[in-house]
Structure formats: C-alpha cells, structure tokens
BALOBA-1460 file (C-alpha; in Angstrom, 3 decimals):
// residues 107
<rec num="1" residu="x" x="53.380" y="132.962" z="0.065"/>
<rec num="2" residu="x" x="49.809" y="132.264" z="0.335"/>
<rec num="3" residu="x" x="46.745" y="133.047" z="2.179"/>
<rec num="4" residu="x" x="46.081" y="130.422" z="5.045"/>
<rec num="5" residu="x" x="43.051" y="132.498" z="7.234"/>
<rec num="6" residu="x" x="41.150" y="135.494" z="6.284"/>
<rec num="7" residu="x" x="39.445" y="137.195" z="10.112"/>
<rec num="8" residu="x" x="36.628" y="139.809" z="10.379"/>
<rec num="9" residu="x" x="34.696" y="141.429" z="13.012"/>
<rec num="10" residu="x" x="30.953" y="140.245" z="12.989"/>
<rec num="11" residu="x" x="29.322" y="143.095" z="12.437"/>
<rec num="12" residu="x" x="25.603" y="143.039" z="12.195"/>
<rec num="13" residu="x" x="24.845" y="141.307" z="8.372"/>
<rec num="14" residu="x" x="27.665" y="142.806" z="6.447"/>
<rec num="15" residu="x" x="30.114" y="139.895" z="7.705"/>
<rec num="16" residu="x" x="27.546" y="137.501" z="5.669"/>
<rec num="17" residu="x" x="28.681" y="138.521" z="2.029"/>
<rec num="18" residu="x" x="32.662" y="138.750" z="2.706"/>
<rec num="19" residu="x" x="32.900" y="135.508" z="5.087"/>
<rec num="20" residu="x" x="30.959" y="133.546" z="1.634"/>
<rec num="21" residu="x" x="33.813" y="134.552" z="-0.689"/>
<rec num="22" residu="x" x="36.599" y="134.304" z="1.939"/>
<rec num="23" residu="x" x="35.269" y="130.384" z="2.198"/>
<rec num="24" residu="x" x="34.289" y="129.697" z="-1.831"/>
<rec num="25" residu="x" x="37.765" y="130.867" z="-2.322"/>
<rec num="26" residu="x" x="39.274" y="128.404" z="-0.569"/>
<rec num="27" residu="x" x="40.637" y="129.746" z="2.565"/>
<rec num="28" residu="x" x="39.923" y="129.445" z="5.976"/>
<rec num="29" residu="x" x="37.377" y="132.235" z="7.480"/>
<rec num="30" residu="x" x="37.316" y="133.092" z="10.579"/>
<rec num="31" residu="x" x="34.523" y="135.264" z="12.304"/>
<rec num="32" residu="x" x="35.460" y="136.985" z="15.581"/>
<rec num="33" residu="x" x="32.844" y="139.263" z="17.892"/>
<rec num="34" residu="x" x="34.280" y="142.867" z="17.315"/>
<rec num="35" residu="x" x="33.642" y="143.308" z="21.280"/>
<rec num="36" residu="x" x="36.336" y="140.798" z="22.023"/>
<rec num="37" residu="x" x="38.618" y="142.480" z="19.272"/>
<rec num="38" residu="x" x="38.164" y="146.067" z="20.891"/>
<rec num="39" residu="x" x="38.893" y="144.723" z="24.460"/>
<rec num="40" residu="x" x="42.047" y="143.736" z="23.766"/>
<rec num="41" residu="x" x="44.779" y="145.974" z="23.842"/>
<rec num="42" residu="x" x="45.948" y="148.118" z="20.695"/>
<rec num="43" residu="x" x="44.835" y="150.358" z="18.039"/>
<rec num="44" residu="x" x="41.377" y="150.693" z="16.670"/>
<rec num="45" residu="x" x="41.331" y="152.728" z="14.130"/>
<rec num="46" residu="x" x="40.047" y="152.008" z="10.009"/>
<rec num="47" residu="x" x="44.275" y="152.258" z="8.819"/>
<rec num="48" residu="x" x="45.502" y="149.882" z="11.642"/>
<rec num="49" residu="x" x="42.061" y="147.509" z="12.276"/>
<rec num="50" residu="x" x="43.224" y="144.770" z="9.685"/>
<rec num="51" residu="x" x="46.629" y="144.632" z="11.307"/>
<rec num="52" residu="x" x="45.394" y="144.259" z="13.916"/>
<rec num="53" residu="x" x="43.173" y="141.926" z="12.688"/>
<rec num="54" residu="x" x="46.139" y="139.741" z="11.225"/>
<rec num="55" residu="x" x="48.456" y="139.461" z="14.390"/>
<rec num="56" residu="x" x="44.947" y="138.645" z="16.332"/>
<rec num="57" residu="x" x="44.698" y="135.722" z="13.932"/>
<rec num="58" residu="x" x="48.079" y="134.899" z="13.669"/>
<rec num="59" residu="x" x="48.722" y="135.091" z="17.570"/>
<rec num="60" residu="x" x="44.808" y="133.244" z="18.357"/>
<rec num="61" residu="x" x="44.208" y="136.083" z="20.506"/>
<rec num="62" residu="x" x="40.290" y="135.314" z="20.161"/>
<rec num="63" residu="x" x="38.214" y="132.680" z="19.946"/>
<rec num="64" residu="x" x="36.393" y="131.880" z="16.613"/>
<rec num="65" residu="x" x="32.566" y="132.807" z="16.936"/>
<rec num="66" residu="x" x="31.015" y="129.399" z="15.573"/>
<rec num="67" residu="x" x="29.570" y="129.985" z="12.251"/>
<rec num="68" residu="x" x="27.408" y="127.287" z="10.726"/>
<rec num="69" residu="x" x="27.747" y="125.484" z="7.344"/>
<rec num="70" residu="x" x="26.652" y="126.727" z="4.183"/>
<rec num="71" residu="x" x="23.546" y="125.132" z="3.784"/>
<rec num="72" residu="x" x="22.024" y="126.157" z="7.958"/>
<rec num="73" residu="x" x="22.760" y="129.652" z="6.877"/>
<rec num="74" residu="x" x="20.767" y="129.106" z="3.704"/>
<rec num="75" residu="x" x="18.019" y="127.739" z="5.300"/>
<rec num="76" residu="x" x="18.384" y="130.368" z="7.727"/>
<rec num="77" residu="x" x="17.882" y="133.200" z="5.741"/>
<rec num="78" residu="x" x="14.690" y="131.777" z="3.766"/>
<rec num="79" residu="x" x="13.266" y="130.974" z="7.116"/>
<rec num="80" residu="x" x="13.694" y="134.750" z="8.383"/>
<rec num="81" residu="x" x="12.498" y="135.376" z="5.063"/>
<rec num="82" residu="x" x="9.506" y="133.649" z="4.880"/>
<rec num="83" residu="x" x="8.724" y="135.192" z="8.698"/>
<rec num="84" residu="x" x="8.724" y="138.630" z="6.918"/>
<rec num="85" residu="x" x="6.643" y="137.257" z="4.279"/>
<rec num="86" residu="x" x="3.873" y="135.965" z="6.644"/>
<rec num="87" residu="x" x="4.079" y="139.177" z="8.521"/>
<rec num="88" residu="x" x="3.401" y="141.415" z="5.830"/>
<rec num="89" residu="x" x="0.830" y="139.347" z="4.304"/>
<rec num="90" residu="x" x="-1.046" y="139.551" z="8.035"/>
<rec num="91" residu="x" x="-0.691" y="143.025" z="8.142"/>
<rec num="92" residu="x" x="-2.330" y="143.511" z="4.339"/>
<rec num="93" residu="x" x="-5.270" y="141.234" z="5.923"/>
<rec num="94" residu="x" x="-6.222" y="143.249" z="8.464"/>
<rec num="95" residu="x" x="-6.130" y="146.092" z="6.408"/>
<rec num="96" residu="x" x="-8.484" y="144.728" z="4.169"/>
<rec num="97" residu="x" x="-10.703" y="143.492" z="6.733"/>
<rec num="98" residu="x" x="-10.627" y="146.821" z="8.574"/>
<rec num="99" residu="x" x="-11.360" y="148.710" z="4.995"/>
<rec num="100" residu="x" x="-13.856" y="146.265" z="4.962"/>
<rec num="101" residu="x" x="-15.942" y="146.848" z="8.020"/>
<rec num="102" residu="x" x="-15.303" y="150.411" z="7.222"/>
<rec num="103" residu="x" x="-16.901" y="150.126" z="3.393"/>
<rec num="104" residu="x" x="-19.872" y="148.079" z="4.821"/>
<rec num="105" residu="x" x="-20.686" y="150.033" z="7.369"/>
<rec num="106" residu="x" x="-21.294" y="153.193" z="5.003"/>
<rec num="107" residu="x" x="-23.312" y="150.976" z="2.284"/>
C-alpha cells in the first residue's frame, strides 16, 4: 500500500515547510482552508483531526486551496523578504537623520 495524497489545514506559515516535503517526496499535497475543514460535520479534536483529514481527502469533501509552483513561492518569499529589508533599512535612516538634526543642533 502506498501513499497517493498527503492533506493539511493552511494554517498561517507552518503549512509552508510540511506541504515542501509532502511534494519533494513524491506525493500529491493537498492544501485545504482549515475554515472549510471545521464547517463540515465531525470531530475536531488533535487525536481525530488527521482522520478526519484522510476521509476529507479520500471522500473530496473540500476543494484544494490553489497553491503555486515551487519556484512563485520562492520568488515569493524573497520578495516579502526584500520588503522587510527596505523597511528596516528606512527606518535606520530616519533614525540617523533624526540623531542627526538632534547632534547638530547642540554643536
């Protein structure tokens, strides 16, 4: 017997990490929104929630959130990066500038 589909919840980043070794191990991930999963009838608890899980997947009782390839959520994540980046390194200039006027206007 093997593994045909592997389903989580999406839940905030921590989907991200699991979903990538689900997929680089060769089976098919699928990524549901855990509000759909709880409004459907049946158990939600941490012992039963991948039961669950498995007969929602094995009966299609959701629909798929869509999940881009590999390389869009790569060039996600150093774009969101590289927004932090340019925030922080406006917020250390205006710092300077305003330790600036500060220093000058002592001098």
């Amino acid at each position: 017997m093997s593994v045909e589909a592997a389903v989580m919840e999406r839940t905030g980043i921590y989907w991200q990490a699991p979903f990538a070794a689900v997929e680089a191990a060769g089976v098919k991930a699928i990524l549901v929104h855990a509000r759909q999963v709880k409004q459907l009838k049946g158990r939600k608890t941490d012992v039963a929630d991948s039961v669950w899980l498995a007969c929602v997947c094995q009966f299609g009782l959701c629909t798929p959130s869509h999940v881009p390839p590999e390389p869009f959520r790569e060039l996600r994540s150093l774009s969101r990066q590289r927004r932090v980046l340019v925030r922080q390194r406006s917020t250390v200039r205006n710092r300077v500038q305003i330790h600036a006027r500060r220093s000058a206007g002592r001098a």
